[in-house]
C-alpha positions in Angstrom: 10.8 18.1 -30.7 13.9 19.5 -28.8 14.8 21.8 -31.9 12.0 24.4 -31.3 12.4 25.0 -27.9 13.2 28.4 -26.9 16.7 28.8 -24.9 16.3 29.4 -21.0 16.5 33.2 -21.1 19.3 33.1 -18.8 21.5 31.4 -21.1 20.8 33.6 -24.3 23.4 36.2 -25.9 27.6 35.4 -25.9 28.0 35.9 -29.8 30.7 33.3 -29.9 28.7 30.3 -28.4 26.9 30.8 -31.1 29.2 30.9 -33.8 31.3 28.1 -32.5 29.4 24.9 -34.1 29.1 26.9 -37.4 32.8 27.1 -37.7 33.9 24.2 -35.8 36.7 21.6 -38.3 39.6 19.7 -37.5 41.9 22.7 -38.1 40.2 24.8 -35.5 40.3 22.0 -33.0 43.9 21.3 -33.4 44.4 25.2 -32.8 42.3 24.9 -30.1 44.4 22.4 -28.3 47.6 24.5 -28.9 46.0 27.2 -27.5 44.7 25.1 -24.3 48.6 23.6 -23.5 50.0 27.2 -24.0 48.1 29.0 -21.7 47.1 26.0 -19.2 48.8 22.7 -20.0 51.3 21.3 -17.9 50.1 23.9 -14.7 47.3 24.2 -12.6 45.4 26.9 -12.0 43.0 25.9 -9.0 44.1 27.4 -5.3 41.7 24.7 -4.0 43.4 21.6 -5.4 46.4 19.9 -4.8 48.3 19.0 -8.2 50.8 16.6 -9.4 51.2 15.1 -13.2 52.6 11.8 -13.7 53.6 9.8 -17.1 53.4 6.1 -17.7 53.7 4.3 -20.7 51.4 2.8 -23.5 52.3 0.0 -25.1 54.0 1.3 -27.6 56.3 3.3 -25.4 54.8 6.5 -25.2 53.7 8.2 -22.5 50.0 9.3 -21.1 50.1 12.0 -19.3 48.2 11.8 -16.0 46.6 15.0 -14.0 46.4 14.0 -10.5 44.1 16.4 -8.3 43.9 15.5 -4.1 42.2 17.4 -1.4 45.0 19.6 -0.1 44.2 18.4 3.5 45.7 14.6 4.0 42.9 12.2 3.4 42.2 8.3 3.9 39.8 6.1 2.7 37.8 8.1 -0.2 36.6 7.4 -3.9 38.9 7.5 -7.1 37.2 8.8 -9.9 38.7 8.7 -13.6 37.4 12.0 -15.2 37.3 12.3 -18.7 37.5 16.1 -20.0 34.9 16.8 -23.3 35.6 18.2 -26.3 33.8 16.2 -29.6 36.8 13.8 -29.3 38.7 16.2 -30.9 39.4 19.0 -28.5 40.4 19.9 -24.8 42.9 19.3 -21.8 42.5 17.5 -18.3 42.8 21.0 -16.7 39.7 22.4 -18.5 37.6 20.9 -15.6 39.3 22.2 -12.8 35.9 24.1 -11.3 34.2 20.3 -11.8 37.3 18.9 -9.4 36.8 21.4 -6.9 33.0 20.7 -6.7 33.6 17.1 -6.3 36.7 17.6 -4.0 34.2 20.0 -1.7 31.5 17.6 -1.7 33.4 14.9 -0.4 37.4 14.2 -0.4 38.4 11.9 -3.2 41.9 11.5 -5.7 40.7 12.5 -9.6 42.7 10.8 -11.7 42.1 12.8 -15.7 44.1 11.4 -18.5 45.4 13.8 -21.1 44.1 11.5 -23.5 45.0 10.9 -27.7 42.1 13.3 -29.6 40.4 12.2 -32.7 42.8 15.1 -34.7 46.2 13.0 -33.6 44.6 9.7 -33.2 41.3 8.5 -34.0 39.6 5.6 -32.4 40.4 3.1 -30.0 43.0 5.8 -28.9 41.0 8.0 -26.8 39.2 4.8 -25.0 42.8 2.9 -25.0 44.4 6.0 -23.3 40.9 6.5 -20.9 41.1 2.6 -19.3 45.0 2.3 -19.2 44.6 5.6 -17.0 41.9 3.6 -15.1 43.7 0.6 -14.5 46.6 2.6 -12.9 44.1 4.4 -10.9 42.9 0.6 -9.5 47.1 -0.4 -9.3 48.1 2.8 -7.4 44.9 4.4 -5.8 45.9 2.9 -2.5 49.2 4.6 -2.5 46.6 7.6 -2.9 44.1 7.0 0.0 41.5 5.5 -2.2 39.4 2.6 -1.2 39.8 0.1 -4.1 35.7 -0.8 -3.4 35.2 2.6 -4.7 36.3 3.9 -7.7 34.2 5.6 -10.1 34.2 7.0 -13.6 32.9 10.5 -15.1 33.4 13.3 -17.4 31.2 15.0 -19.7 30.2 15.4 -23.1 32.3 13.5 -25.2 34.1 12.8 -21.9 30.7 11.5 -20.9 30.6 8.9 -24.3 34.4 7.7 -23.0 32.6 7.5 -19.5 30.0 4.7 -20.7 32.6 3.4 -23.3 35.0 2.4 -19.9 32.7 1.0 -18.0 31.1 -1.2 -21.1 35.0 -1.9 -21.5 35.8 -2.4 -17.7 32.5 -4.9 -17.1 33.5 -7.2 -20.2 37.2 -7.2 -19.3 36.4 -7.5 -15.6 39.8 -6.5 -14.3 38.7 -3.1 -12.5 35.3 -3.2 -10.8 33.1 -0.1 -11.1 30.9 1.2 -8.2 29.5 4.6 -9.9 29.2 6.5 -13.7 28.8 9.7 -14.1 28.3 10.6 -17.9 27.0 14.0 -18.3 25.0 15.6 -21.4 27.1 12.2 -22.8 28.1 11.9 -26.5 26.8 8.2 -27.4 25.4 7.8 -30.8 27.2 8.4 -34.3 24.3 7.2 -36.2 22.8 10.7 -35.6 19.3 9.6 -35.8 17.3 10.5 -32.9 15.3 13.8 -33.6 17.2 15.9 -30.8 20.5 15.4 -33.3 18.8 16.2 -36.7 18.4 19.6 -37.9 19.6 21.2 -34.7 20.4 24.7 -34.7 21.6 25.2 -31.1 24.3 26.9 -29.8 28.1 25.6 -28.9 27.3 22.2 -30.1 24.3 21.2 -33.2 24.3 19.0 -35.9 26.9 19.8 -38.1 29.7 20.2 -35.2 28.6 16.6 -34.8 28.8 14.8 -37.7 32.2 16.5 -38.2 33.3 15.2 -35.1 32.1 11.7 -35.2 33.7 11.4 -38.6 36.9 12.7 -36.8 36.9 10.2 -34.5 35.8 7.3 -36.0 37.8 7.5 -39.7 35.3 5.8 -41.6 35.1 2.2 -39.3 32.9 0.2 -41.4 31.6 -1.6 -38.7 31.6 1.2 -35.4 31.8 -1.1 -31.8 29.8 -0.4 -29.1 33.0 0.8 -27.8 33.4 3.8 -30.1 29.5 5.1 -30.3 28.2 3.0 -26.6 24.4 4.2 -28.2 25.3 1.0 -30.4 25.5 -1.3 -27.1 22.6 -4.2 -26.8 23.7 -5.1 -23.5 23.8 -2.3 -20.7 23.3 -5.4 -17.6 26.3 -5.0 -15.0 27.0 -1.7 -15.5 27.2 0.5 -12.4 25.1 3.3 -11.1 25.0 6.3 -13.0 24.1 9.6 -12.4 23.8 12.1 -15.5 21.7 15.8 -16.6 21.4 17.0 -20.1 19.6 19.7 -21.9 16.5 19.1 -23.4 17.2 21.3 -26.6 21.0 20.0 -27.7 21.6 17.2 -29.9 22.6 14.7 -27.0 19.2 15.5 -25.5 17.2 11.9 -26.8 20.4 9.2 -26.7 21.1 10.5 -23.1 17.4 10.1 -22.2 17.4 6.3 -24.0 20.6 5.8 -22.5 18.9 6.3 -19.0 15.9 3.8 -20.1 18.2 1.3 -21.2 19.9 1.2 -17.9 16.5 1.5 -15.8 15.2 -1.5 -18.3 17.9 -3.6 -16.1 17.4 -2.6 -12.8 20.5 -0.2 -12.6 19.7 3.2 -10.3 20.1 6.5 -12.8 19.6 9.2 -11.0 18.4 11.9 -14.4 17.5 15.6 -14.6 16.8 17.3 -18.1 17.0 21.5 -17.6 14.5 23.1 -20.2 15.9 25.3 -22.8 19.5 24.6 -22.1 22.0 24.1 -24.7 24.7 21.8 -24.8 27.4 22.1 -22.0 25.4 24.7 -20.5 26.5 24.4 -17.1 30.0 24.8 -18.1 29.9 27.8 -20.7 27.7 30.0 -18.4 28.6 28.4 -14.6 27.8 31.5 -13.0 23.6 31.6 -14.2 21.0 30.0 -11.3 20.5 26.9 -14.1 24.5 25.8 -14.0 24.1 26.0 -10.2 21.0 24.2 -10.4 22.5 21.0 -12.6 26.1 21.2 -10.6 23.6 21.1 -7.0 22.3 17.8 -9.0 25.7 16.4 -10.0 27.4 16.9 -6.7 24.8 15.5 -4.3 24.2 12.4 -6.3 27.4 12.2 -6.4 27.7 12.5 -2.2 24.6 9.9 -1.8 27.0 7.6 -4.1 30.3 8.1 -1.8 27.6 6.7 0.6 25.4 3.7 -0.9 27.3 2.6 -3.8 30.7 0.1 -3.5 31.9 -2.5 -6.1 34.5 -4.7 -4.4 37.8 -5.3 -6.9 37.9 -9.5 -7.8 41.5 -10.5 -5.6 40.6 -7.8 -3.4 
């Protein structure tokens, strides 16, 4: 059972990743988000990346704000990939993920399209996945403009980012206006039933049990009948999705709904490429990036992500 297993002694100690799931509510996560736009909304930070924010419009007439990251050299020809920051839904900013980006951007050039999507403490669900493919159609309607190929455009992000991630692409194969050619949903947030043994009871730190059910309640405002769209766990069809690649943890709550996640896409012939790190915590690789294991799961993550640039294309329908 993933709840006793010791933590990887390079990721023990840090006090406040600890703490964090024992205090997380939907008070702390809206002052969470202030404190994210204070200090990094609306600027990047990243010397690597070149930047530029755009704003189109829902249907109601608001506006989605769009971080746009690019290779700073001129570039032709390369993926698009929608990334979709984490957070439990509730928290978070596109510009959290800049070290992802540059990883990605290294490995091979590509435009990253990341919307600032509605959380669960302004808008519950369908706003976060309405926000999530509206940001992916505009990356299919304008990644040319960019210098993406149209055959390639791809989908990621991680923890709850990572639930959005599979949400899309159920969306975008049963829609069948944007074409797919790779997933990447890391230590993904899938299943608000909460029944697997990894999600009950667990203690870990930065995300455990009762983080979760707080945020799943967040998000979903008491749905009586929760889509496949909202919890993708719930999904009885995964046949047409694309490739995926994806790590997780093997002692956070995600650790046995990304692992049947990964069977139910290998019961239907699609390629998962799937690495579980012992003793890591949820969002390990992000909270402690500079320990051997983060390297370890970002050296994963980018070079599936380099063999996909090279084996995996998904031509658009009129294209």
């Amino acid at each position: 059972m993933a709840n006793s297993k010791e933590i990887a002694p390079e990721l023990k100690g840090n006090l406040l990743f600890k703490l964090f799931p024992l205090v997380y509510s939907k008070n702390l996560s809206k002052l969470a988000n202030k404190f994210l736009y204070r200090t990094r909304g609306g600027r990047v930070k990243s010397n690597q990346l070149h930047f530029e924010e755009r704003f189109i419009p829902r249907t109601d007439g608001s506006q989605l704000r769009l971080c746009i990251y690019r290779s700073k050299e001129p570039t032709k020809n390369t993926p698009g990939i929608l990334w979709l920051h984490g957070g439990g839904y509730s928290m978070g900013i596109p510009e959290m993920d800049e070290r992802t980006y540059e990883a990605l951007m290294a490995t091979r050039p590509c435009t990253i399209v990341a919307p600032d999507y509605r959380r669960s403490v302004d808008a519950p669900y369908p706003a976060a996945l309405e926000d999530s493919y509206l940001a992916l159609k505009w990356l299919k309607e304008q990644g040319e403009a960019y210098g993406c190929r149209l055959d390639q455009l791809m989908v990621g992000g991680n923890s709850a980012g990572g639930g959005l991630t599979v949400a899309v692409t159920l969306l975008a194969r049963d829609k069948q206006e944007v074409q797919l050619a790779y997933q990447m949903p890391l230590y993904p947030m899938l299943d608000d039933r909460m029944i697997t043994d990894s999600a009950k009871d667990n203690q870990a730190p930065v995300w455990n049990t009762r983080a979760n059910r707080i945020a799943w309640n967040l998000y979903l405002d008491e749905i009586a009948d929760v889509p496949s769209y909202a919890a993708p766990a719930r999904a009885t069809d995964y046949s047409g999705l694309p490739p995926a690649c994806t790590y997780v943890g093997d002692i956070e709550p995600f650790y046995d709904e990304t692992c049947q996640y990964v069977k139910n896409l290998e019961a239907v012939g699609i390629p998962v490429a799937f690495k579980v790190f012992q003793g890591a915590y949820h969002g390990f690789s992000q909270v402690n990036p500079n320990t051997q294991i983060a390297q370890d799961a970002f050296d994963f993550f980018v070079e599936n992500y380099r063999y996909a640039c090279e084996h995996y294309f998904a031509k658009q329908v009129g294209n």
